[in-house]
Every structure is written in structure tokens, then in C-alpha cells.
N, C-alpha and C positions, 0 to 999 in steps of 0.2 A: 504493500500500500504506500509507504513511505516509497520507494523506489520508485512508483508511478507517479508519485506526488512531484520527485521530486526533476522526475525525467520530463513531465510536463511544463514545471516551471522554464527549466533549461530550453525549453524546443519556442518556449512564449517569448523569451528572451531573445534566443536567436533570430527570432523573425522581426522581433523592433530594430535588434542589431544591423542585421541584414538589410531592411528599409530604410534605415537610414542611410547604410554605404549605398546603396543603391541613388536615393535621392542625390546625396553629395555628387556619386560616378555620371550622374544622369546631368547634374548643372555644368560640371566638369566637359564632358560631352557635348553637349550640345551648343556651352560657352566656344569650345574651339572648333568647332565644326560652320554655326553662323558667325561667329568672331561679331557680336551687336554691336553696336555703335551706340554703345550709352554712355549718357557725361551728363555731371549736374544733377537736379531730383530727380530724373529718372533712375540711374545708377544707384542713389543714394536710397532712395524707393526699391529698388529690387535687394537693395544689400538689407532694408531692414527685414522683410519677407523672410530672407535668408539666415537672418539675426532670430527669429522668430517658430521656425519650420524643424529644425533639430532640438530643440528647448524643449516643443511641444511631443513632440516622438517619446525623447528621452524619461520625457513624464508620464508619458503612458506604460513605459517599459517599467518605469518603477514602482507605478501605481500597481499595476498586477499581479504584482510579487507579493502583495498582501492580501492573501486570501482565506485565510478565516475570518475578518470581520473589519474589509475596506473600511479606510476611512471616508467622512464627508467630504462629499468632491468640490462643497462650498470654502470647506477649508482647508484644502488642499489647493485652492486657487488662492485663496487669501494669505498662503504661505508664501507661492508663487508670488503673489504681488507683494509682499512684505520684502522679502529678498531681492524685489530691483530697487525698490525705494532706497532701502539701504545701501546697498550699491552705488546711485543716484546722488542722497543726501549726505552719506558719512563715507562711506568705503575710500571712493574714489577722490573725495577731497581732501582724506588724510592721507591719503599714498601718492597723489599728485601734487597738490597745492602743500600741504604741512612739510610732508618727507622730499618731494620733489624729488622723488628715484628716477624718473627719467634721464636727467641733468646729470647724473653720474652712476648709475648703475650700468650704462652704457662703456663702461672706460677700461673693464677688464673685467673675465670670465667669472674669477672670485668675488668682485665685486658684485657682480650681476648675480652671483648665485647669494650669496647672503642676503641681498637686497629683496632677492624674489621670496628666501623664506621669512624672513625676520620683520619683515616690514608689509612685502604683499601678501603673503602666505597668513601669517597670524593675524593682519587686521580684517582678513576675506572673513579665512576660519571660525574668527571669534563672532563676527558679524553672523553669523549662520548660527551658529550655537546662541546667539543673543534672540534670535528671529525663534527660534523653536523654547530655548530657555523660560521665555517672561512672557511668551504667550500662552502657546497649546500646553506646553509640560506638566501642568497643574490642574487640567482639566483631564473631567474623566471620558473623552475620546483620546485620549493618550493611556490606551489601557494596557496595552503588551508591548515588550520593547522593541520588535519589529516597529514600531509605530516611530522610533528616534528615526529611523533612516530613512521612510517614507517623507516624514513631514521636513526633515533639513534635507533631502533630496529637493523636495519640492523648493524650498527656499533656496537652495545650492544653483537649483534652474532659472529661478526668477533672477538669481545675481548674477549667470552667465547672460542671460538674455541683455538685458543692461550692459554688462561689459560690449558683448557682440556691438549691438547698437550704436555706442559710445566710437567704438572704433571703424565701423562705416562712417559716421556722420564726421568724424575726426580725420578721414583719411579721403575725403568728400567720393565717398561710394570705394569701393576695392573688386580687385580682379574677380572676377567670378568663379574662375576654377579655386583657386587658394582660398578664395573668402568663404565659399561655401562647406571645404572643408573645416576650415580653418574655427568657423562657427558649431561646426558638429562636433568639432573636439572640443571645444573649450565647455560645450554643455555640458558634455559629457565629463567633463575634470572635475567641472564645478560642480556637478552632482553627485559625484562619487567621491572625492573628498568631504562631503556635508556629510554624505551617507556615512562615512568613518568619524565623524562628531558623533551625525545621531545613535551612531553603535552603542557609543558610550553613554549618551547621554541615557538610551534604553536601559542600559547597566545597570548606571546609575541609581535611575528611579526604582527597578524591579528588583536590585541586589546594593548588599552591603558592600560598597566597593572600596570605601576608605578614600580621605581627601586629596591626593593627588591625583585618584583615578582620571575625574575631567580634565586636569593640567595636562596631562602626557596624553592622550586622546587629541585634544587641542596640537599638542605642536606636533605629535605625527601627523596629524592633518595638515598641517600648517609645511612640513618639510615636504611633503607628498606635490601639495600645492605650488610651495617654488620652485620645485623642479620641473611641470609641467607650466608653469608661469615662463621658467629660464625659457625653455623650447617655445613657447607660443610668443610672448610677449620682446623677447632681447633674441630673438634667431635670425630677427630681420637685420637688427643694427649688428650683432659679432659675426654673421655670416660673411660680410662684405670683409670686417677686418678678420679673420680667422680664416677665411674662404672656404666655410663646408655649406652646403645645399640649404634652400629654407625647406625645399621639400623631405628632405632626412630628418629635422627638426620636426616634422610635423608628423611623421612617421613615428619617430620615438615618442611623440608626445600619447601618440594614439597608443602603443603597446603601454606605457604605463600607466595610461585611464582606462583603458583595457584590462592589465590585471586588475587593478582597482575596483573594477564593476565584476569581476569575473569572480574576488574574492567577497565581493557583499552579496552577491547572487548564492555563494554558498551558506554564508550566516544568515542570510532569510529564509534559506530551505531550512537549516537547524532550527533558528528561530519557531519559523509555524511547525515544526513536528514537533515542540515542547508544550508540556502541558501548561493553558495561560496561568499567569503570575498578577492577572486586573486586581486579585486577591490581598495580596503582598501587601 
């Protein structure tokens, strides 16, 4: 039973996975095949589409992985939309404007990689964990700890979306083939690093874990993050000086959000085979 449970999960999985490379291969495609001639709102207009179209996949993928007792799909969007605001109003004004990493995290690899965990990684991180922390955590539709990964999944999406966004409209529209990858992976980072918050945070509530348990949960998330942060965000600028591919960059990015989603896909099948803890 468990082994069909769990072989189903896996086949639900692969076919979101699946659809979305497919989506990305198909913009990919079909960008160098008609080679469009867009500039200006149009461009910037398809790139938010594109901002918008693997966020929402990746949510479906993670929403179905909870299947003894879905959560509200009210607030599963409300999570969603709490995690771009954030993004929006705090994330991004303190890793831009406060820390201004741009400015010098650009100047050398080491730098670039401290800067992606210590600064973007932990202020993302914490953000997500704050979005699921002081809202849903306390209430009793947060009943089983599968329920951490769900809901800062959800909030993980709504801050990649934001990110995506920010960097269309910042880069005034982006190449189609790279952008649309480029957008499927970052959902995907940014969802499955939450989903390693919300692990813990599940822990947290349903088990005695002791207080540093949230702090190391936090910055393995957070080290997880800068290193697909380095690949996504500084592979444009060290590619030029270092001279390796942005498209290798984008490769490694994708195998380590990759494992990432391949190792929370297994602790949600453990998760729903255990008996519920809404008791605890």
C-alpha cells in the first residue's frame, strides 16, 4: 500500500517535472526557430507570462504531494501572495539598496559566494520562514508537519515569482530561451529551499526539537540558496570574467534544485505514511 502510495506520488511528480521542461524546451524552441522581434512592453509583457507560468506549475507539483488532508487552496494562494510582497517590500530592499551586493559581490568568486549565502540566502530564507512562522503556524490548518513544506513552498513561489518579475522588468524584457529557463529554475530553488524551512518548521511544531533546531534548518536553507543564487544571479557577471558558459551555470543550478525537490518528494512520502501528530 505504502509502495503504491508512494510510487504514485513519484509518477504525479514527474509529470509536473516533465511539463514544465517541456514548457521551458517549447519557448526555447520556438524563440529560435521564429527569432520574434520583441522590444519594449511587449518583450517585457511576455517575460512576465514567463515570470508567472513555472511558479504556477511548481505549485501545483507541490500542492499534490499533500494528500491526506490538502490544505485550503485560499490559503495556499495567500501564502503565495504573502511571499512576493515580501520579496517586493523587504527582501529585495535589504539585499539591494541596505547591502548593495550587487556593487561588489560581482569582484571575485569568494566574494560572490559569501555574499549569495550570508546576505541573499539568509535574508530570502528567513523571509519564508517569517511568511509561514507568524501567520498559518499557529493555526489549526497547520495540522501535520507535511503542512511546513506545503505552505513555505507556497510562499518560496510567490518570492521566486517577484524575483523572476523584478528581473524582466530590470533587464527591460530578457532573451526568451534563457529567460524562460532561467524563470523555471529559480521557482523551483525558491520553492524547495522554503520546503527545507518548512521541514523544520513541521518538526518543530509536531516534535520536541530543542532551540537551535530552527537556526540550522535556517542556514542550511540559506547555504543551499546561495549557491543556486551564485549560478543564477553572479553567472552572468563571473562568466565573462572567469569565461565558463551561462548555460552550464544554469545546468548546475537545475541539478541542485533538483536534488532538493527530489529529497523533499521523499520526506513527504515518509511524512503522509506516518500516523498524524494534529494531536501532539
Amino acid at each position: 500500500m505504502q509502495g503504491n502510495r508512494f510510487r504514485n506520488m513519484t509518477e504525479s511528480a514527474l509529470v509536473e517535472i516533465v511539463g514544465i521542461a517541456i514548457f521551458a524546451a517549447l519557448v526555447v524552441l520556438i524563440a529560435d526557430l521564429t527569432k520574434p522581434q520583441l522590444n519594449g512592453v511587449p518583450l517585457i509583457a511576455v517575460g512576465i507570462v514567463l515570470a508567472f507560468i513555472p511558479a504556477l506549475l511548481w505549485l501545483v507539483a507541490f500542492y499534490r504531494q499533500d494528500r491526506l488532508e490538502p490544505e485550503p487552496k485560499q490559503y495556499i494562494a495567500g501564502m503565495f501572495i504573502l511571499g512576493a510582497i515580501l520579496a517586493q517590500a523587504i527582501g529585495q530592499p535589504i539585499i539591494h539598496d541596505l547591502f548593495r551586493i550587487q556593487d561588489w559581490a560581482s569582484n571575485n568568486l569568494l566574494l560572490g559566494f559569501l555574499g549569495s549565502i550570508f546576505i541573499v540566502g539568509i535574508v530570502q530564507e528567513f523571509l519564508k520562514y517569517a511568511a509561514v512562522r507568524y501567520t498559518i503556524f499557529g493555526s489549526a490548518e497547520f495540522d501535520e508537519p507535511i503542512d511546513g513544506i506545503i505552505y513555505s513552498a507556497a510562499a518560496g513561489l510567490g518570492y521566486a515569482t517577484m524575483l523572476n518579475i523584478q528581473y524582466v522588468v530590470s533587464n527591460g524584457g530578457v532573451d526568451l530561451g534563457v529567460g524562460a529557463v532561467r524563470c523555471a529554475v529559480e521557482a523551483l530553488a525558491q520553492a524547495s529551499t522554503a520546503g527545507v524551512v518548512g521541514y523544520f518548521l513541521g518538526q518543530a511544531k509536531f516534535n520536541k526539537m530543542g532551540p537551535v533546531w530552527l537556526p540550522v534548518g535556517l542556514v542550511i536553507a540559506a547555504s543551499l540558496n546561495g549557491l543556486i543564487s551564485l549560478l543564477l544571479e553572479r553567472a552572468p557577471q563571473l562568466g565573462t570574467r572567469y569565461g565558463f558558459n551561462i548555460w552550464a551555470a544554469l545546468i548546475a543550478a537545475v541539478i541542485v534544485a533538483g536534488a532538493i525537490f527530489a529529497t523533499l518528494l521523499t520526506i513527504m512520502n515518509r511524512l503522509n505514511n506516518r500516523p498524524t501528530a494534529r494531536n501532539a
